[in-house]
TORSE-26396 format. One record per residue (C-alpha): chain; residue in one letter; x, y, z. Coordinates in Angstrom, 3 decimals, m for minus. Each point is the difference from the previous one (the first is absolute). Layout:
TORSE-26396
+------+------+----------+----------+----------+
| fido | gumi |        X |        Y |        Z |
+------+------+----------+----------+----------+
|    A |    A |        X |        Y |        Z |
...
+------+------+----------+----------+----------+
This chain:
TORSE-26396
+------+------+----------+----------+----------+
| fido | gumi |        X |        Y |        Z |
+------+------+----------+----------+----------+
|    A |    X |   m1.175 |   16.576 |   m4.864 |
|    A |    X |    2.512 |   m2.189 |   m1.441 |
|    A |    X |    3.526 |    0.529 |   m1.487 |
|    A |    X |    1.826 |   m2.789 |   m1.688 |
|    A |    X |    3.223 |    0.058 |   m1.455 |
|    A |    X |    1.610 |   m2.405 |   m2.571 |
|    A |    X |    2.602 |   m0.203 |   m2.472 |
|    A |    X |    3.309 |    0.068 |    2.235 |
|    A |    X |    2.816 |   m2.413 |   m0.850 |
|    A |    X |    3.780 |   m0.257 |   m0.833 |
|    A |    X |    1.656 |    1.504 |   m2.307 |
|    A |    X |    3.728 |    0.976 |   m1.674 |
|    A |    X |    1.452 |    3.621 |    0.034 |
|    A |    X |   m1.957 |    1.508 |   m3.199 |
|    A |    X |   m2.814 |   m2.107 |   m0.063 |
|    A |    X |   m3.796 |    0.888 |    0.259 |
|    A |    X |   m2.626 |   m0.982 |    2.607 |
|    A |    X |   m3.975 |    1.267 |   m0.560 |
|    A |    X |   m1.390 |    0.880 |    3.914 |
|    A |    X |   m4.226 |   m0.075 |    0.374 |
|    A |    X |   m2.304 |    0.865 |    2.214 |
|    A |    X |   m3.612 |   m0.922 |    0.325 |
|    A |    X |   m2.137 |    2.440 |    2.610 |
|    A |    X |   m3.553 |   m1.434 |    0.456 |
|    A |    X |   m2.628 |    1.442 |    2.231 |
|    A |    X |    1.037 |    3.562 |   m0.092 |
|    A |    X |   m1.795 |    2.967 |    1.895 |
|    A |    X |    1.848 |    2.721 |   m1.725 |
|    A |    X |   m1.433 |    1.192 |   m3.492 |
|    A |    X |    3.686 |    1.646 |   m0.904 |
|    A |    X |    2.940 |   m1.518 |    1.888 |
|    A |    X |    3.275 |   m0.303 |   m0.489 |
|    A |    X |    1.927 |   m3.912 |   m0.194 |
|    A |    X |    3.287 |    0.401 |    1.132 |
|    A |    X |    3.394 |   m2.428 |   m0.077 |
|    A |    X |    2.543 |    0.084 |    2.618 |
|    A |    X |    2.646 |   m2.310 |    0.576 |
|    A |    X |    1.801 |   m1.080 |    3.290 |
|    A |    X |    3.722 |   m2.103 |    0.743 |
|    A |    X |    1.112 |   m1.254 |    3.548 |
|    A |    X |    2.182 |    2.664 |    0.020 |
|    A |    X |   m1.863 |    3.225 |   m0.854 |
|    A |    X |   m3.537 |    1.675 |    0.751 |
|    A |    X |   m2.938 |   m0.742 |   m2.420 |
|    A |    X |    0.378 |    1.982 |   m3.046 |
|    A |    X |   m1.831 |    1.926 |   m2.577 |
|    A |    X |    0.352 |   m1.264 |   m3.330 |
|    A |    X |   m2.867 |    1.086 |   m2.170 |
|    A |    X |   m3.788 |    0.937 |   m0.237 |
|    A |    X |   m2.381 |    0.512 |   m1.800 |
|    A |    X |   m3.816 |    2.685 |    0.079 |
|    A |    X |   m2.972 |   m2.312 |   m0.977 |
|    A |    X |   m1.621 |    3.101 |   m1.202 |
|    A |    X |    2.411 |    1.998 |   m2.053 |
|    A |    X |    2.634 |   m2.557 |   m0.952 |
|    A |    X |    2.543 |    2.201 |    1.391 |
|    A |    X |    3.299 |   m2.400 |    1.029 |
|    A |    X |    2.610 |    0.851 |    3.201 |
|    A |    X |    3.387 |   m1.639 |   m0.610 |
|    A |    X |    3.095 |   m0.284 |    2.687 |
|    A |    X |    2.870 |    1.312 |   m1.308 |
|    A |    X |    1.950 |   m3.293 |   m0.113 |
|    A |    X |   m2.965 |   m1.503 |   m1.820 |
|    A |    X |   m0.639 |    2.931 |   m2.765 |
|    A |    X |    0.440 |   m0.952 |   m3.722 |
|    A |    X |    0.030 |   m3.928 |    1.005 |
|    A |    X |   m3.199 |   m0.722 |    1.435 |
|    A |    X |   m3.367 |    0.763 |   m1.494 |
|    A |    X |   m4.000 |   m0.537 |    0.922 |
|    A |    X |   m2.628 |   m1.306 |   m2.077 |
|    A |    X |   m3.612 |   m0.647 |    0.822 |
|    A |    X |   m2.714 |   m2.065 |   m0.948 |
|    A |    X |   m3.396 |   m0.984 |    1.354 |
|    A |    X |   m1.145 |    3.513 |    0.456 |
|    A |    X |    2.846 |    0.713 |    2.214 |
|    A |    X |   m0.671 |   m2.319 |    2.416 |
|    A |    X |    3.039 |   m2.050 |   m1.054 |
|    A |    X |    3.702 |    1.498 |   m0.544 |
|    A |    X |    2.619 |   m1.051 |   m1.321 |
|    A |    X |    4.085 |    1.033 |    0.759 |
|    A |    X |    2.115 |   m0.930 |   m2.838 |
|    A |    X |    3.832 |    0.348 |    1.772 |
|    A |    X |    2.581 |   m0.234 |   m3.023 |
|    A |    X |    3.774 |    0.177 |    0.000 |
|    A |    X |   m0.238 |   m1.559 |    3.807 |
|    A |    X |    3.426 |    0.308 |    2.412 |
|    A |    X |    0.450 |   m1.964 |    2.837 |
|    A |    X |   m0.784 |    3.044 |    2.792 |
|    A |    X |   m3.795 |   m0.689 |   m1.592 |
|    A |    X |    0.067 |   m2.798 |    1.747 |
|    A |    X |   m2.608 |   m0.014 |    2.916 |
|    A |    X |   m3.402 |   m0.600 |    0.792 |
|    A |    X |   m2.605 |    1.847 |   m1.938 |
|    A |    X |   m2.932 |    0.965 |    1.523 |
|    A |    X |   m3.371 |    1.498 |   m1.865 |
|    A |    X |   m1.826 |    2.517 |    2.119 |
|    A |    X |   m3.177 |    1.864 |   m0.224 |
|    A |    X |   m0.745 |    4.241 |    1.369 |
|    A |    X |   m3.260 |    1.544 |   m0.656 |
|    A |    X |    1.736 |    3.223 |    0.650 |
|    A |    X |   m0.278 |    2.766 |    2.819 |
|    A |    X |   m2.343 |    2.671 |   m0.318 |
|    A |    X |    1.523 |    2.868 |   m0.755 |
|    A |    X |    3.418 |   m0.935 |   m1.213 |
|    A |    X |    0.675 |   m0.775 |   m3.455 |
|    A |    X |    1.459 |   m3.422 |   m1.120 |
|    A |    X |    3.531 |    1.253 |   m0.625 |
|    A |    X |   m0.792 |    0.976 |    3.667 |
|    A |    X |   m0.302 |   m3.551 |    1.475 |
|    A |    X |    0.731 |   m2.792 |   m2.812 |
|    A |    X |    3.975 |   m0.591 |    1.104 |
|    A |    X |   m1.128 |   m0.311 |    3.609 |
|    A |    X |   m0.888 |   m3.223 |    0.962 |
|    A |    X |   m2.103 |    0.930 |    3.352 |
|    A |    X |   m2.068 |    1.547 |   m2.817 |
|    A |    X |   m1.491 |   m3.313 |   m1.104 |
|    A |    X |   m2.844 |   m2.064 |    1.639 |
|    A |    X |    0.196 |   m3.879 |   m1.727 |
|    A |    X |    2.906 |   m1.934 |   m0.641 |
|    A |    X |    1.274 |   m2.928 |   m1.770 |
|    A |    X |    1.590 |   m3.022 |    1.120 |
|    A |    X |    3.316 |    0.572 |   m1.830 |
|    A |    X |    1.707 |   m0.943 |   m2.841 |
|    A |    X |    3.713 |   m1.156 |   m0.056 |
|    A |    X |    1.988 |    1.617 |   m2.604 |
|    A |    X |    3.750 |   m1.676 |   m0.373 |
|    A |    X |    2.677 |    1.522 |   m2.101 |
|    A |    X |    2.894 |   m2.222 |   m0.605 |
|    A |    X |    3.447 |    1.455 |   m1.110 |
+------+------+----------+----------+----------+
C-alpha cells in the first residue's frame, strides 16, 4: 500500500491551500483516509477524515466550517480544501489510511491515530501572519 501526499505550501492568514492524497494498492474494500497534522511542539493531531464507503466526513473542531473533502478516482484519491487558513495551521500534514476495527464503528476509531495502518510522507502546511 501506498499513501502520498501533495499540495502543501505557504500561504498568508486567509488564504486557501487544496491537500491530496493518493492510496494505491489497498486491501480494504471500505476504509477510511484520514488527515492529521503534527508541529515540534505538540502531539500528532486529528484534523479530518473521510469513509470511502458512505462519504461520511469527521472534522476537528478547530478545522470545522474551513476545511472540506472532495474525492475523485473512485475514492481512491482525496482531496482537503483548507480555506480561511491562520497561522496555528501551520504544521506538517500527514494523509493516513484505517481499514477499521471489527466491531467498532468509524466514529469509534477515525480521530485516533493508532487506528490507522499506512501513512504518508507528510505534507508541510505554512501559515504566515
Amino acid at each position: 500500500v501506498q499513501v502520498a501526499e501533495s499540495g502543501g505550501g505557504l500561504v498568508q492568514t486567509g488564504g486557501s491551500l487544496r491537500l491530496s492524497c493518493a492510496a494505491s494498492g489497498m486491501p480494504f474494500s471500505n476504509f477510511a483516509m484520514g488527515w492529521f497534522r503534527q508541529t515540534p511542539e505538540k502531539e500528532r493531531e486529528f484534523v479530518a477524515a473521510i469513509i470511502s464507503s458512505s462519504g461520511d466526513t469527521y472534522y476537528a473542531d478547530s478545522v470545522q466550517g474551513r476545511f472540506a473533502f472532495s474525492t475523485d478516482n473512485g475514492g481512491d484519491t482525496v482531496h482537503l480544501q483548507m480555506n480561511s487558513l491562520k497561522p496555528g495551521d501551520t504544521a506538517v500534514y500527514y494523509c493516513a489510511v484505517s481499514g477499521g476495527r471489527y466491531g467498532y464503528s468509524w466514529y469509534d476509531t477515525v480521530f485516533s491515530q493508532y487506528e490507522y495502518d499506512y501513512w504518508g510522507q507528510g505534507t508541510q502546511v505554512t501559515v504566515s501572519s
